[in-house]
C-alpha positions in Angstrom: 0.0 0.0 0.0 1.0 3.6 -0.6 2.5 5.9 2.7 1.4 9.6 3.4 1.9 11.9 5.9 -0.9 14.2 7.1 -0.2 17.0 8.7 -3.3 18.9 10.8 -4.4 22.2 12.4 -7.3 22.0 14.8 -8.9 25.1 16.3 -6.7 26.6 19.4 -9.9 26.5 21.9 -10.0 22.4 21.4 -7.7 20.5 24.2 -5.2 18.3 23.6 -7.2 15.3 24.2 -9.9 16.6 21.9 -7.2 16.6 19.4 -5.6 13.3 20.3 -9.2 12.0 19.6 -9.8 12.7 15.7 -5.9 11.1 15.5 -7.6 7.9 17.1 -10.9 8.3 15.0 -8.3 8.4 11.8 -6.4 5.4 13.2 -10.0 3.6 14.0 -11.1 4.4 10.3 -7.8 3.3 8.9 -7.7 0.0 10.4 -11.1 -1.0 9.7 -10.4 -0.6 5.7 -7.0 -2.4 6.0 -4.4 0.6 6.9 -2.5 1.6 9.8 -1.1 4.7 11.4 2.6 4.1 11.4 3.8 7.5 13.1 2.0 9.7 15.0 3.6 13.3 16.8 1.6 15.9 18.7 3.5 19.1 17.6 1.4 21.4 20.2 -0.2 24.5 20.0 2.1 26.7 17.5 1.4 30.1 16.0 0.3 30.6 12.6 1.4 32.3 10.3 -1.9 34.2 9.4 -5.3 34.1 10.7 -7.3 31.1 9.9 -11.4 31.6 10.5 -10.1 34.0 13.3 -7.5 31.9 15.2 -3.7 32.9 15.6 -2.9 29.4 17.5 -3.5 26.0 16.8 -2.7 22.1 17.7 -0.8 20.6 14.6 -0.8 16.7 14.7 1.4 14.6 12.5 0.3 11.1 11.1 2.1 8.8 9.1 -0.3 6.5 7.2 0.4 3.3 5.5 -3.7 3.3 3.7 -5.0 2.6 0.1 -5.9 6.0 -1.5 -9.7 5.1 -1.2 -9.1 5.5 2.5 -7.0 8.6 2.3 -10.0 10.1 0.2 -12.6 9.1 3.4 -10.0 10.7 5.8 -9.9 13.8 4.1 -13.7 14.1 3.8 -14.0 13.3 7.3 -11.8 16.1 8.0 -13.3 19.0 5.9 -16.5 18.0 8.0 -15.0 18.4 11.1 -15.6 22.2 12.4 -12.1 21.5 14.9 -9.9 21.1 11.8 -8.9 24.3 10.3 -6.6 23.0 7.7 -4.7 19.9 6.8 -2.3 18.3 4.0 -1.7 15.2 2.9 1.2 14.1 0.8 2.4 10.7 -0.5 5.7 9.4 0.3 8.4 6.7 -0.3 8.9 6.0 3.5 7.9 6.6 6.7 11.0 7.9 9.0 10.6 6.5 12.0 12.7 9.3 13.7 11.5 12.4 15.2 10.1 15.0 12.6 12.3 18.2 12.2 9.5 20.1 14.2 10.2 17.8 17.4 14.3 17.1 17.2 14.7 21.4 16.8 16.5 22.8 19.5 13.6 24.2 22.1 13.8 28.2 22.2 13.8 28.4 26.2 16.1 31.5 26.1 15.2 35.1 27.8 14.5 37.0 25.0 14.2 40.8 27.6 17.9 41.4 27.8 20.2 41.8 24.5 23.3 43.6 25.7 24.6 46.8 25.8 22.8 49.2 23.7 25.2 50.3 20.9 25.9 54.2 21.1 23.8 56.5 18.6 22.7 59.5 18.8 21.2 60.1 21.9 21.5 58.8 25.1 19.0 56.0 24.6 20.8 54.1 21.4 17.7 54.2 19.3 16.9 56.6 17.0 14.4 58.4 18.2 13.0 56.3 21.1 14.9 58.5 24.3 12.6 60.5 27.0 13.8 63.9 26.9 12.4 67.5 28.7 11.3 70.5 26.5 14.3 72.1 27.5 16.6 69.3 26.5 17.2 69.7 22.8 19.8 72.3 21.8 17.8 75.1 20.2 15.3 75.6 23.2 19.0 75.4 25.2 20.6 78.0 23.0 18.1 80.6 23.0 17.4 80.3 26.5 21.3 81.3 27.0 20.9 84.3 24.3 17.7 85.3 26.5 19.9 85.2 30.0 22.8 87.7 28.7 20.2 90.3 27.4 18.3 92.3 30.5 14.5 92.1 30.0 12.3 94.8 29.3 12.0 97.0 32.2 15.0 96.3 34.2 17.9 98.6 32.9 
């Protein structure tokens, strides 16, 4: 029989379990027409890339399925029913690496992402462009003619 992979979004406000659920209804509906899921990875809840019917987040589930394409047809129907599924893709493939996908064997970011090092020097005090808090009086016009104004005597006081 042919392999695929079938990679699947469901909705962010489903659980986990609710998630783990249409994997097992796939696996049920596989094995009763002669397949059999071969990998299967919960990926977790990941941002997208763009909105999908208003969600930011969602589950992504991978399945490796060893099925005859009338199966894989039935799966895919199932899955455009199903409200929880926001998107999915299935691909056929030579084999089925029984390895961790690239998604799971990355690196985990756990790093602090606040701190970045010394801000570089620029042109004011803050190392940004434009981003420093400054006082009306701070910039060097306002500071210039309020010097000019102190050497002249005002109106009045000769």
């Amino acid at each position: 029989m042919p392999l695929y992979e079938c990679v699947l979004i469901a909705r962010n406000d489903v659980t986990q379990q609710q998630v783990e659920a249409v994997a097992d209804a796939i696996a049920a509906q596989m094995e009763a027409e002669g397949g059999a899921v071969k990998k299967r990875e919960y990926w977790g809840l990941r941002s997208l890339a763009y909105r999908i019917k208003k969600n930011r987040k969602g589950h992504y589930m991978l399945l490796g399925l060893d099925a005859k394409p009338a199966s894989v047809n039935e799966m895919e129907r199932q899955l455009r029913i199903n409200e929880d599924i926001l998107r999915f893709m299935t691909i056929r493939i030579e084999t089925i690496d029984e390895a961790p996908s690239a998604i799971l064997s990355r690196k985990p970011d756990d790093r602090e992402r606040g701190f970045r090092g010394p801000k570089p020097a620029g042109r004011f005090e803050s190392g940004r462009g434009g981003g420093g808090r400054r006082e009306f009086g701070d910039r060097e016009e306002y500071r210039a003619r309020d010097e000019f104004r102190a050497d002249e005597p005002m109106a009045g006081e000769e």
